[in-house]
C-alpha positions in Angstrom: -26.2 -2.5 15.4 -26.8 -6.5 15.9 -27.1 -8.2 19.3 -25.4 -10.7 17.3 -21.6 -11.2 19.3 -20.2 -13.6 16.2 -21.0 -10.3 13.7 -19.9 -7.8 16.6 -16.6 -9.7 17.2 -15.8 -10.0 13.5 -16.9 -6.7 12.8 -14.1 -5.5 15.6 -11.4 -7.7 14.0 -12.3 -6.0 10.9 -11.7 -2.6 12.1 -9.1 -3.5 13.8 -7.0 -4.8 10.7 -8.6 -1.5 9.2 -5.8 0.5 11.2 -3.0 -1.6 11.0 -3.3 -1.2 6.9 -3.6 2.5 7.8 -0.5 2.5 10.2 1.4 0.7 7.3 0.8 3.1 4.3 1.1 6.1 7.2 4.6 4.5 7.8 4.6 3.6 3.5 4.2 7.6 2.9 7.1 8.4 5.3 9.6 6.3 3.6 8.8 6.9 0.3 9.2 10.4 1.2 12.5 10.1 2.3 13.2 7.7 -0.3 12.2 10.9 -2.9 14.4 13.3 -0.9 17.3 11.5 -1.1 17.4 10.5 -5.0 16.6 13.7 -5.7 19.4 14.9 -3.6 21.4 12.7 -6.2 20.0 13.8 -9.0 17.6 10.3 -9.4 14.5 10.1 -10.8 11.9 9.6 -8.3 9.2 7.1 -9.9 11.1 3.5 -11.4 8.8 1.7 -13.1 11.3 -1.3 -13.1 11.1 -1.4 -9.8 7.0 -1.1 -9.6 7.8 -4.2 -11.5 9.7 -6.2 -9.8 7.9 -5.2 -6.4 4.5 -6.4 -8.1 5.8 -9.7 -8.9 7.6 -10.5 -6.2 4.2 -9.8 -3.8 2.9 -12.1 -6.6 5.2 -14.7 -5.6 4.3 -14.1 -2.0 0.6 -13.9 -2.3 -1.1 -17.1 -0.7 -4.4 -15.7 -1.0 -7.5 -15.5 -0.7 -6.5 -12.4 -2.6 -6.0 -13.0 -6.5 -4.0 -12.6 -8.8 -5.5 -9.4 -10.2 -6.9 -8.2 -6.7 -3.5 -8.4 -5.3 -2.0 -6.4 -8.2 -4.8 -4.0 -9.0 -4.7 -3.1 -5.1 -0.5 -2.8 -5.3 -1.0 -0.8 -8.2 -3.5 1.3 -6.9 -1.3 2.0 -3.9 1.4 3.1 -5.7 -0.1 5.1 -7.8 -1.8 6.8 -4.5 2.0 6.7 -2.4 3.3 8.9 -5.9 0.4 11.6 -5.6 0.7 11.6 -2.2 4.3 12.3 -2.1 4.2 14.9 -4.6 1.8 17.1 -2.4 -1.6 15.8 -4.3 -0.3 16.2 -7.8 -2.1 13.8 -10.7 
């Protein structure tokens, strides 16, 4: 620990962030699950990589940064990949 109060502060922000993103792919999982349930209820395949797509470039489109270009889609991608795994019960 620092004595510091600008580190302290920041480092508090920080975590605090930290659980919002956690909240949000909590409430990601949730919906995504139901989203499964239901298409397979109609007989739909679960993963569309059309849509991956088009969700990828559109948070392109509404990336401002500081993120890049890659980060933003490498971390997207990542997420996706970790909401499908998840969803199936932990199945690669």
């Amino acid at each position: 620990m620092t004595d510091d109060p600008t580190i302290e502060r920041l480092r508090q922000e920080i975590s605090e962030v930290d659980r919002e993103l956690l909240l949000g792919v909590n409430a990601r999982l949730e919906l995504v699950a139901r989203l499964k349930a239901h298409k397979e209820s109609l007989g739909i395949s679960f993963v569309d990589r059309e849509r991956e797509r088009e969700l990828l470039d559109a948070l392109s489109r509404a990336n401002g940064g500081p993120l890049s270009e890659e980060g933003m889609r490498r971390f997207f991608s990542e997420l996706l990949e970790l909401t499908k795994r998840e969803v199936e019960g932990g199945k690669d």
